[in-house]
N, CA, C and O atoms as CSV, one atom per row, in Angstrom:
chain,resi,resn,atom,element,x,y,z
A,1,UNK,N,N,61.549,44.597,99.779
A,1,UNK,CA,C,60.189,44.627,99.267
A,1,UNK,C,C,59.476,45.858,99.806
A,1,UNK,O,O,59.489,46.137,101.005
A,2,UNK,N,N,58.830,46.613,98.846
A,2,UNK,CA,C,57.747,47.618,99.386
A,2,UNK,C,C,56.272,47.498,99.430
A,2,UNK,O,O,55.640,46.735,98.700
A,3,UNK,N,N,55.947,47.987,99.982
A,3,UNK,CA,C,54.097,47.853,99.831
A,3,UNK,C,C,54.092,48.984,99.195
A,3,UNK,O,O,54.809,49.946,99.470
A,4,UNK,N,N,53.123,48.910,98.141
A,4,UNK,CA,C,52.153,50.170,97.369
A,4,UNK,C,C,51.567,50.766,98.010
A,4,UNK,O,O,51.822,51.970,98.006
A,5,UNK,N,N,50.635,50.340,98.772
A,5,UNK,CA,C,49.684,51.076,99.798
A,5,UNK,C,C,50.417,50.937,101.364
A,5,UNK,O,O,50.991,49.877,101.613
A,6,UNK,N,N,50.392,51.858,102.246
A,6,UNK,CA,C,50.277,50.897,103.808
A,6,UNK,C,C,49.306,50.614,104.085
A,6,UNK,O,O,48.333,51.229,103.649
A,7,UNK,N,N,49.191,49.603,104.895
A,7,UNK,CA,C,48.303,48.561,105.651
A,7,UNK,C,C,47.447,49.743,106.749
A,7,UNK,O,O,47.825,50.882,107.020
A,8,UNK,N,N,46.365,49.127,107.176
A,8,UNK,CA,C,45.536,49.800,107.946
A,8,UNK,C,C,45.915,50.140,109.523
A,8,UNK,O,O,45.992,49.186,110.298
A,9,UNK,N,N,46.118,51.277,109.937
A,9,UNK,CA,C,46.064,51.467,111.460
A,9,UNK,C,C,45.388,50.970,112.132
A,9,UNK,O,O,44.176,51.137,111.997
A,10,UNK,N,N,45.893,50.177,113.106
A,10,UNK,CA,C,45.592,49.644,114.351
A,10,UNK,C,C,45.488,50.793,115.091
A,10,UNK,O,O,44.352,51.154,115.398
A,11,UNK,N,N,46.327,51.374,115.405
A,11,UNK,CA,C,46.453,52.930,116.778
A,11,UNK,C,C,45.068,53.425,116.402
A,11,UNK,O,O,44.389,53.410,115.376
A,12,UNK,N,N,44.918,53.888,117.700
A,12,UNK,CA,C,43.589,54.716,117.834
A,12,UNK,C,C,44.028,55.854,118.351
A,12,UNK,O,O,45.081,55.954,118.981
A,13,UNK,N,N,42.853,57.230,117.994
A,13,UNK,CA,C,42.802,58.289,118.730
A,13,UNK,C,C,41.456,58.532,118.899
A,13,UNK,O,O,40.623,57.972,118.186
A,14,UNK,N,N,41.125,59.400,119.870
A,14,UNK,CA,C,39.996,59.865,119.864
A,14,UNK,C,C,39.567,60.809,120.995
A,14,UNK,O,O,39.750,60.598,122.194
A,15,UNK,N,N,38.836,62.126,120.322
A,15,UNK,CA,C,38.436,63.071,121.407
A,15,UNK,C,C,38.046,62.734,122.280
A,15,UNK,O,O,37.233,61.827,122.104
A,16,UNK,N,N,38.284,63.151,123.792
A,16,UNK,CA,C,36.935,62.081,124.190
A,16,UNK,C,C,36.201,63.039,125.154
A,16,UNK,O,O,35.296,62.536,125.821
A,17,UNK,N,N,36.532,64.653,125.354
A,17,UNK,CA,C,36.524,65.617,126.147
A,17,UNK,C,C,37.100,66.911,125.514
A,17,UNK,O,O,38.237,67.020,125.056
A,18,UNK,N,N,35.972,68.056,125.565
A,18,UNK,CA,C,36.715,69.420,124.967
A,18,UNK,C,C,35.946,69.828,126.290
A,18,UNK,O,O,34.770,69.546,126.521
A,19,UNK,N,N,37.063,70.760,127.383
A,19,UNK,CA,C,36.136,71.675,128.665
A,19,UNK,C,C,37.043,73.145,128.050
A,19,UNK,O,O,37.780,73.361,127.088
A,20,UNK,N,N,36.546,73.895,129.122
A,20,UNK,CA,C,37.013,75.309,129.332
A,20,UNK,C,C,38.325,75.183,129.708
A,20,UNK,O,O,38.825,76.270,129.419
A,21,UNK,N,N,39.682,74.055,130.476
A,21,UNK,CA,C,40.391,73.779,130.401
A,21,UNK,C,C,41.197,73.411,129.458
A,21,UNK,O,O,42.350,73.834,129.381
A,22,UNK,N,N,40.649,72.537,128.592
A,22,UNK,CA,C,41.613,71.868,127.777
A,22,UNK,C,C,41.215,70.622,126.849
A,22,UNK,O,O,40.154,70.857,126.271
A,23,UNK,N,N,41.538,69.870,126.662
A,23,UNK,CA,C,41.268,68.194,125.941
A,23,UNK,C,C,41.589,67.335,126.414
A,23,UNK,O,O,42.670,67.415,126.997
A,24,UNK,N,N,40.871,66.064,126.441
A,24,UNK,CA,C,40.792,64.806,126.754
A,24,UNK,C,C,41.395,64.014,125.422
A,24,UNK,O,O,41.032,64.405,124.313
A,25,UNK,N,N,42.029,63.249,125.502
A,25,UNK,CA,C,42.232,62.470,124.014
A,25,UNK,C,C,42.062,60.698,124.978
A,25,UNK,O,O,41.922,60.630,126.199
A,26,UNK,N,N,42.103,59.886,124.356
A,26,UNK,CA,C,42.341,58.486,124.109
A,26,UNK,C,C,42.837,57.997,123.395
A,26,UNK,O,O,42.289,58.033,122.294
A,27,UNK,N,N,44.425,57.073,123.504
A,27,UNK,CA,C,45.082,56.832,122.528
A,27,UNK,C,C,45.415,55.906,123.031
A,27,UNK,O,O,45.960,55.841,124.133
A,28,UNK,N,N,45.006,54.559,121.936
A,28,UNK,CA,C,45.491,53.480,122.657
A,28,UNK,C,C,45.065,52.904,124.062
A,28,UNK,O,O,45.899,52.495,124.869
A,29,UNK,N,N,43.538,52.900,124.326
A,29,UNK,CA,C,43.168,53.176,125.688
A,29,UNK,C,C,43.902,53.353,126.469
A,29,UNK,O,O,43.949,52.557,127.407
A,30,UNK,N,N,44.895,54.600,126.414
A,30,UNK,CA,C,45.262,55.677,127.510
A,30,UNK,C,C,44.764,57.093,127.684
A,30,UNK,O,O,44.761,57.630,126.576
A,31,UNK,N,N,44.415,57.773,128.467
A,31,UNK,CA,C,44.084,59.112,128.168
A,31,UNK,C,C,44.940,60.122,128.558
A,31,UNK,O,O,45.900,59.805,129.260
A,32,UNK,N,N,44.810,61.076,128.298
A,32,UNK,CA,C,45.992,62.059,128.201
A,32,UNK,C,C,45.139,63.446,127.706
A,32,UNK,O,O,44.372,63.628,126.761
A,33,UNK,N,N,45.736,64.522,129.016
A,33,UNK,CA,C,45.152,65.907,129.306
A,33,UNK,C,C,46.157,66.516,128.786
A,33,UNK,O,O,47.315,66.532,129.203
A,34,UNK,N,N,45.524,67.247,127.461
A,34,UNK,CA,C,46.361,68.832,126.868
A,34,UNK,C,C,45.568,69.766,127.504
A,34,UNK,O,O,44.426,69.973,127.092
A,35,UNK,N,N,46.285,70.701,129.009
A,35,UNK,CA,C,45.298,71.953,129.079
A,35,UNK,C,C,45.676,73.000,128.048
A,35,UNK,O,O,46.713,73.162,127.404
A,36,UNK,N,N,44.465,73.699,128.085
A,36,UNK,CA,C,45.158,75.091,126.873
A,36,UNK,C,C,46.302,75.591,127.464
A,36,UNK,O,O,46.951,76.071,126.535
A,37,UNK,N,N,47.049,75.780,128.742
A,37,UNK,CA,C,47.796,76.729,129.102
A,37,UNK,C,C,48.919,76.320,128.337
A,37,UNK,O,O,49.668,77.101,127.749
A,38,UNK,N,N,49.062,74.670,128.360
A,38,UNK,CA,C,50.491,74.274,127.800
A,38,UNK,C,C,50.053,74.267,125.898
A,38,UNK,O,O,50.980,74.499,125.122
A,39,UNK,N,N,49.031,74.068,125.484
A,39,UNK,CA,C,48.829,73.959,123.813
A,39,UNK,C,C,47.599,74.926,123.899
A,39,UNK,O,O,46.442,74.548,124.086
A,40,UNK,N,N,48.007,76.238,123.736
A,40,UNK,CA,C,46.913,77.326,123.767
A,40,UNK,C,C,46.449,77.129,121.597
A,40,UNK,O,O,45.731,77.882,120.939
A,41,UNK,N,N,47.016,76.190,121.234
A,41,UNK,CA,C,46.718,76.099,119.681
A,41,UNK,C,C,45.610,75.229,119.718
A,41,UNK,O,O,45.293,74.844,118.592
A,42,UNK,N,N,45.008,74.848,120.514
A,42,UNK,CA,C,43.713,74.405,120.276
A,42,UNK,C,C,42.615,75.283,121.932
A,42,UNK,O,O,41.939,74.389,122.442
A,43,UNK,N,N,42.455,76.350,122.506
A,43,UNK,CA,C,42.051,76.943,122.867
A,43,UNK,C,C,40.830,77.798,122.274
A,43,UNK,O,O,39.759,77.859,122.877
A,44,UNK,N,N,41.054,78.453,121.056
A,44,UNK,CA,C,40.403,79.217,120.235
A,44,UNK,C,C,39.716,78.393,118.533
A,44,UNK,O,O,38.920,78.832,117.702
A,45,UNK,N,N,40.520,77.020,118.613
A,45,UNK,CA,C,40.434,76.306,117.479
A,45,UNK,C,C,38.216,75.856,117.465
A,45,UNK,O,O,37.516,75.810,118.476
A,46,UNK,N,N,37.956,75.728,116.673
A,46,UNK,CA,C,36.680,74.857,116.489
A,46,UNK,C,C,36.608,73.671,116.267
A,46,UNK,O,O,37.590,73.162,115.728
A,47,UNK,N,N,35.341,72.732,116.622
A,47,UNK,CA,C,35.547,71.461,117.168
A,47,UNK,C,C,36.238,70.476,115.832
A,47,UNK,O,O,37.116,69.614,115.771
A,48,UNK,N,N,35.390,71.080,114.927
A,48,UNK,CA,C,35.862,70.373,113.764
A,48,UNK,C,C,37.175,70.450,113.798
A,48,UNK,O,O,37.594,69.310,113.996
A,49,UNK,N,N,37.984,71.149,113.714
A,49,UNK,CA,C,39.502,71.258,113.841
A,49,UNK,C,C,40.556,70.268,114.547
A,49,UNK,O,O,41.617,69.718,114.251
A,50,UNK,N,N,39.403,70.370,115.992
A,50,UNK,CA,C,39.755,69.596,117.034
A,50,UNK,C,C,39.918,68.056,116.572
A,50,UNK,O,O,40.913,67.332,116.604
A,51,UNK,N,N,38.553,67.794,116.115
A,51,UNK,CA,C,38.096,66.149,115.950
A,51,UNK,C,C,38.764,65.939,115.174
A,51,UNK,O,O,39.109,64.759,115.115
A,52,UNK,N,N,39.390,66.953,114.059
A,52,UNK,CA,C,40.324,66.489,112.877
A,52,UNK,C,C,42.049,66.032,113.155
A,52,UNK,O,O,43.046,66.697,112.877
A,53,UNK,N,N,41.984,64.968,113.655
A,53,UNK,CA,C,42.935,64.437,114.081
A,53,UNK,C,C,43.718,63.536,113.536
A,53,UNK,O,O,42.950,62.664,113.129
A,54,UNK,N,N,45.015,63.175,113.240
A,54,UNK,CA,C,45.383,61.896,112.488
A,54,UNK,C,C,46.876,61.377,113.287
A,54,UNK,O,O,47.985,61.904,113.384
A,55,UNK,N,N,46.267,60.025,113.811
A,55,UNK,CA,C,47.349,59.418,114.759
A,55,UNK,C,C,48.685,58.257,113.525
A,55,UNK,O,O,48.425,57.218,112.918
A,56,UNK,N,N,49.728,58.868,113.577
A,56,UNK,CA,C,50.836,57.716,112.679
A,56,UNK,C,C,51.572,57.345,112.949
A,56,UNK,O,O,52.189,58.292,113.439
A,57,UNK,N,N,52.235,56.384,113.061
A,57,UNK,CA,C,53.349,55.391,112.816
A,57,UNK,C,C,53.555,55.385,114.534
A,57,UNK,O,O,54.680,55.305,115.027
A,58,UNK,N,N,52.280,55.481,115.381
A,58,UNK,CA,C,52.079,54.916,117.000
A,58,UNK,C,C,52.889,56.010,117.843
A,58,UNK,O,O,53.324,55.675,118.945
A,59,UNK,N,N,53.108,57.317,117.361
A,59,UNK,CA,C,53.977,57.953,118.526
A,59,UNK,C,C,53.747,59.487,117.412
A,59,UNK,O,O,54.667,60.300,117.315
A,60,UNK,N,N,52.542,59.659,116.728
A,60,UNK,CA,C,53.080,61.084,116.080
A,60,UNK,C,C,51.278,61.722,116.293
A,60,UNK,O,O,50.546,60.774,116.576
A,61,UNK,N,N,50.692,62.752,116.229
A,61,UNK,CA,C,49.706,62.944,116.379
A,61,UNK,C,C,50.128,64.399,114.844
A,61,UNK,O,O,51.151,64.776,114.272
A,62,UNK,N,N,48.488,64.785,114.769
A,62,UNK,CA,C,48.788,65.747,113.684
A,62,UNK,C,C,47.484,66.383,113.928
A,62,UNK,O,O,46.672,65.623,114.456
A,63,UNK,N,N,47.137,67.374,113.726
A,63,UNK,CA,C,45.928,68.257,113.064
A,63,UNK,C,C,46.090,68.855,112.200
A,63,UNK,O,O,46.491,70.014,112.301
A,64,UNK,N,N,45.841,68.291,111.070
A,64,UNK,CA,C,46.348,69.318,109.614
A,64,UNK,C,C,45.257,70.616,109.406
A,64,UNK,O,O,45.375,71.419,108.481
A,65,UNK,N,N,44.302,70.670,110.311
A,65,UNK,CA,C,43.341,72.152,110.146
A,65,UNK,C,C,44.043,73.607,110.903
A,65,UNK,O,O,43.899,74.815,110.715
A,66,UNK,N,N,44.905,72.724,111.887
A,66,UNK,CA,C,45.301,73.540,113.011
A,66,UNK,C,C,46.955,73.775,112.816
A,66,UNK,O,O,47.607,74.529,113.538
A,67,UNK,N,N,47.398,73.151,111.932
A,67,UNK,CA,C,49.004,72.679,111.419
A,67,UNK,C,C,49.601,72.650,112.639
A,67,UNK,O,O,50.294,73.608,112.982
A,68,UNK,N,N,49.414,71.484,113.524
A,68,UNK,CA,C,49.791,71.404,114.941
A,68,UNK,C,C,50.503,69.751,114.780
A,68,UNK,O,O,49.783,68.756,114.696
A,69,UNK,N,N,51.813,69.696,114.760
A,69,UNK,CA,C,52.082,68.307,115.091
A,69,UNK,C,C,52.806,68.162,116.580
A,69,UNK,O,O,53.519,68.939,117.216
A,70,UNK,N,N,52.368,66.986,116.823
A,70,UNK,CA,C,52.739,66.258,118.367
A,70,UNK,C,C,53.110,65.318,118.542
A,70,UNK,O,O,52.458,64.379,118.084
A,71,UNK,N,N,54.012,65.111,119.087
A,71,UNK,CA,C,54.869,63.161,119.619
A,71,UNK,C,C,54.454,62.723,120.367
A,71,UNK,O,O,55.250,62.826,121.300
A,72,UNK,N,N,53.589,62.199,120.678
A,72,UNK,CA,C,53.313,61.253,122.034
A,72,UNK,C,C,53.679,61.591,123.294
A,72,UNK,O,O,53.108,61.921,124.333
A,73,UNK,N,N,55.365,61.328,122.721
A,73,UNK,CA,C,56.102,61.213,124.212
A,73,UNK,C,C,55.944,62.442,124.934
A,73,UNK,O,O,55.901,62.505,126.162
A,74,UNK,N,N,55.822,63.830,123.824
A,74,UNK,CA,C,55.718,65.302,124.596
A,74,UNK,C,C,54.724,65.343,125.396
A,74,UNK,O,O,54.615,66.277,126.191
A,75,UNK,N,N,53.794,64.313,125.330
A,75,UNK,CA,C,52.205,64.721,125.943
A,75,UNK,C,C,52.577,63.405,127.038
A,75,UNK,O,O,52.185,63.932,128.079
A,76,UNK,N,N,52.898,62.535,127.302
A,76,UNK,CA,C,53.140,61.736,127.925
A,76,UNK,C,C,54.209,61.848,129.277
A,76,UNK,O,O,54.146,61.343,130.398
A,77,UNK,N,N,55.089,62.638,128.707
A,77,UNK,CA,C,55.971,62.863,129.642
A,77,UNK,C,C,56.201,64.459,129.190
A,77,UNK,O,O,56.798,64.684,128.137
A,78,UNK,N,N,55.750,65.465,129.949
A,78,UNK,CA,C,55.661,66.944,129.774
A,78,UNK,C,C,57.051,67.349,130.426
A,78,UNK,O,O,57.695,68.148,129.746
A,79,UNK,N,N,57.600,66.965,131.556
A,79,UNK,CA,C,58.712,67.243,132.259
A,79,UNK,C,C,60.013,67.017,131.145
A,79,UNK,O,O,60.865,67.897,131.023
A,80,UNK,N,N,60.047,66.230,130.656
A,80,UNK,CA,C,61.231,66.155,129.406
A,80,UNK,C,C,61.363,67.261,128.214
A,80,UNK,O,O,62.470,67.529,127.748
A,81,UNK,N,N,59.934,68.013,127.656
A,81,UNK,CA,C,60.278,68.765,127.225
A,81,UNK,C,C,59.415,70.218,127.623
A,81,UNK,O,O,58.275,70.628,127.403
A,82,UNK,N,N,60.904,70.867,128.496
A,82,UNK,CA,C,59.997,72.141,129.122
A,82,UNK,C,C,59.877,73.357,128.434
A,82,UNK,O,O,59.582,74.315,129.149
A,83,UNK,N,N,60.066,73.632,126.933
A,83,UNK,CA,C,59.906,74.557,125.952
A,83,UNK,C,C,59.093,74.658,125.929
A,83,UNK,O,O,58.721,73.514,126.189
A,84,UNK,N,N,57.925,75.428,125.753
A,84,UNK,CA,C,56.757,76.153,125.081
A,84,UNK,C,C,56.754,77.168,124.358
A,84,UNK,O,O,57.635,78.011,124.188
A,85,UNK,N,N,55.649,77.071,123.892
A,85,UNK,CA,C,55.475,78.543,122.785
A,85,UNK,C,C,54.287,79.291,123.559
A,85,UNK,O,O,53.191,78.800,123.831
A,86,UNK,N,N,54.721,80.532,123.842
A,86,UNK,CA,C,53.370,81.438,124.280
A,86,UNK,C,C,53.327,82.506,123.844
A,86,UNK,O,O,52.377,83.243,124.109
């Protein structure tokens, strides 16, 4: 059986902090620090960009202004993946 539509998100996100460092998010009342050094793609971005956020299927994050996607787990556990882009 398929659904036509999906059902409504439960998961939450939400800004909850932009400093001269970096971002605050809340997901799932957890919070979790992106400084710019490690995601310099939201450093120069504007807030709108920022706030434009879309959390899916509980482990994927997105900014489609910023074409920035993110897994959870990368922001959760940073030591597992030590690649960056600079």
């Amino acid at each position: 059986m398929k659904l036509k539509s999906p059902g409504k998100s439960i998961s939450k996100v939400e800004v909850l902090n932009i400093s001269n460092h970096g971002i605050w998010l809340s997901i799932n009342e957890k919070e979790y620090f992106l400084p710019y050094e490690n995601y310099s793609w939201f450093k120069k971005a504007r807030l709108e960009e920022i706030y434009n956020i879309k959390f899916t299927n509980g482990h994927h994050l997105y900014w489609p202004d910023l074409d920035v996607d993110l897994e959870l787990d990368c922001i959760a556990n940073p030591a597992k993946y030590p690649l960056s882009y600079k």
